[in-house]
Steps between C-alpha positions, in 0.01 A plus 500: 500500500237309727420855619437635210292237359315535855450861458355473188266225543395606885616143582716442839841409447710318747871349570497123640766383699777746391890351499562759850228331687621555838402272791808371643492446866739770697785231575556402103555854409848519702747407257859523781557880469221813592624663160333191300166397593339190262264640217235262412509547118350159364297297246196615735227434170597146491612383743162588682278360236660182497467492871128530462476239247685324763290573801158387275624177427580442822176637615601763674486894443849682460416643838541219683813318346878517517714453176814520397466615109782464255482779200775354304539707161751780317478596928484229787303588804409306780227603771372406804115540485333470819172498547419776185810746582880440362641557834909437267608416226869607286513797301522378163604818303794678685733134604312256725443220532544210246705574150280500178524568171623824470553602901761409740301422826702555844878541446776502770461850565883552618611355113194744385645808667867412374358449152342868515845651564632302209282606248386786638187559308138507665352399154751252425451321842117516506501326137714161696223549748184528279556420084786342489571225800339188564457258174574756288846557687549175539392313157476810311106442417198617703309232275409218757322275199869496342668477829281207595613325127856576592448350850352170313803457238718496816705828492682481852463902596123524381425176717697673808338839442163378480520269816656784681187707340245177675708544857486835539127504440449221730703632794310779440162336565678292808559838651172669496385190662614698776314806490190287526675281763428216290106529467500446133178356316648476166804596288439643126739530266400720235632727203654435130767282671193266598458411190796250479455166660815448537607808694202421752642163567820678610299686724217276650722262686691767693181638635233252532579366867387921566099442349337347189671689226240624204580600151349783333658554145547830331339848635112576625555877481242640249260260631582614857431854413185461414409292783631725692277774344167232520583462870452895584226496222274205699627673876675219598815719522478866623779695229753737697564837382842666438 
């Protein structure tokens, strides 16, 4: 469509931080077996805007900070940012990673393989994977605003689904502390999920002791796209070609 419009107007058009940006360093894309290497498939848009916005306040460029950034929405991703490149992060779409609302995360893959035989259907297993795990397997809802009301009236399996939703997410922040062997300027947490207050205090604590933990509610993405754009627009990014 953005052709199109570009075509007809003589306007460039570009693409800004696509989800496949692809920068992870050679180690994180081993996954335990040559027939599955890592994809980086990830909330690339955001989760790089917000860590500008984080870099400026701290008066830095992107370029020279290291983040660990949060995206915590209908997907959960969690990169690694060092020094402007995502050198890992969890591939959000296909299973892992954290649960959210409608996706599974990383399952024991020996129960995962024994499940496939059961049921026997590719479809039928990719929907527990992607559509129909996480919240909405477990609490029957992908709606965190109702979840959230549940978890405040006291219902006992919304309150242990949603703190298992707040540990996941935190052990995964803990462990891309490693892949920037603890160098960490800042933590963001970021995404619809950032929205609740009471969520982020399940998170905060688990994670501080890593870096100062910032909060960036909601999504930057159509303001990062045309950032992005201005940036190549002023020359103070050169635009690649594919």
């Amino acid at each position: 469509m953005v052709y199109d419009f570009a075509a007809n107007t003589g306007k460039p058009a570009f693409i800004v931080d696509p989800v496949v940006v692809n920068e992870l360093a050679p180690a994180a894309r081993l996954s335990g077996h040559p027939e599955f290497e890592r994809k980086s498939i990830f909330h690339a848009l955001n989760q790089k805007a917000v860590a500008r916005k984080l870099a400026e306040s701290m008066g830095k460029s992107y370029e020279q900070a290291n983040f660990i950034i949060a995206h915590m929405g209908g997907g959960i991703t969690v990169g690694a940012h060092q020094r402007g490149r995502v050198i890992d992060v969890n591939n959000g779409l296909d299973g892992e990673g954290p649960f959210s609302a409608e996706r599974s995360g990383t399952l024991p893959a020996g129960d995962l393989i024994r499940a496939c035989y059961r049921h026997g259907s590719e479809t039928e297993m990719l929907k527990k994977v992607k559509g129909q795990g996480g919240l909405m397997a477990y609490l029957g809802s992908n709606d965190f605003e109702f979840i959230m009301r549940k978890f405040k009236q006291g219902d006992e399996q919304t309150r242990l689904t949603v703190e298992a939703l707040a540990l996941q997410i935190s052990k995964e922040i803990a462990a891309l502390s490693a892949s920037l062997f603890g160098v960490i300027d800042a933590i963001a947490l970021t995404g619809g999920l950032a929205l609740s207050e009471t969520f982020i205090h399940m998170i905060v604590p688990a994670v501080k002791h890593l870096a100062p933990v910032k909060i960036f509610p909601g999504e930057f993405e159509m303001e990062a796209l045309a950032f992005g754009a201005l940036r190549v627009l002023t020359g103070k990014e050169q635009a690649k070609i594919y």
